[in-house]
N, C-alpha and C positions, 0 to 999 in steps of 0.2 A: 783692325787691331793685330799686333804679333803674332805669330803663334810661337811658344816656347814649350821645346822636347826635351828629353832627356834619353840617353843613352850610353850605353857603352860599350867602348872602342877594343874588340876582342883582336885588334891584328899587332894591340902594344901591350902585349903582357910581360911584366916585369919578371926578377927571376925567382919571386914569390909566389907567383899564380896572380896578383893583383893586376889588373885593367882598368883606363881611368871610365871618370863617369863624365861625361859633356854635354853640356847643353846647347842645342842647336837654335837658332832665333832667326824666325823668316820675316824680315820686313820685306815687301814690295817684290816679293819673289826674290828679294838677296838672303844669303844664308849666311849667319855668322856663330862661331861656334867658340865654344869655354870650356874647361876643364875645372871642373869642381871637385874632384877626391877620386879616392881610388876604391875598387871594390875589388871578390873574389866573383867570375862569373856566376856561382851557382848561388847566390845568396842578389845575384838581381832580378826584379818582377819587371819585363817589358811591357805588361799591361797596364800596370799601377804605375809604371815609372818610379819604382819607391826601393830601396835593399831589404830585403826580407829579412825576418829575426833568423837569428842563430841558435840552431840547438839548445838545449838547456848543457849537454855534453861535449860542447863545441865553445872553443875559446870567440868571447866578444869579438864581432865583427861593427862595430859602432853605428845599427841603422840608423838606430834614433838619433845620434851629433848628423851623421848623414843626410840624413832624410830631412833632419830641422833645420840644416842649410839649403838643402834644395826647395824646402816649404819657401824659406823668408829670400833665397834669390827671385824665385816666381814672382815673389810678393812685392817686393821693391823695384822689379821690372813691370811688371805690373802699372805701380803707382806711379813709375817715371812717363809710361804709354799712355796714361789716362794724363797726366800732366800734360803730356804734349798735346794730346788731343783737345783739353778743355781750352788749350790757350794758342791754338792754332799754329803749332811750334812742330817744323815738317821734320817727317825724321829721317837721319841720313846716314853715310858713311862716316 
């Protein structure tokens, strides 16, 4: 099965302090990688893979629109992997 990460790319900071977030996808030892949104580094969890809330004293940093796209990208990458796996459909470039 895939594996699907998430991270983010701190060498393209924009001129807000925002860095994007991507997701990386290992089929077969190939890596291919996406950009999902943008975050401030200090509001990302590399452990959780998730944007962390924002101060109560701190302007909305959006984890949850964030975080609930990176849930249901998982999720639908996911369902595509299990599809191909259940119908012996190889997966490729």
């Amino acid at each position: 099965m895939p594996n699907i990460k998430y991270y983010i790319d701190k060498n393209k900071t924009d001129k807000l302090g925002f860095v994007p977030i991507k997701s990386n996808i290992a089929i077969d030892g190939k890596n291919h990688w996406k950009s999902l949104g943008k975050v401030k580094p200090r509001y990302w969890n590399a452990l959780k893979q998730r944007v962390k809330p924002n101060r109560d004293s701190e302007p909305d940093n959006q984890h949850e629109t964030i975080n609930a796209l990176l849930s249901q990208y998982q999720g639908k990458a996911n369902e595509f992997f299990n599809y191909c796996r259940l119908n012996n459909l190889p997966l490729t470039d």
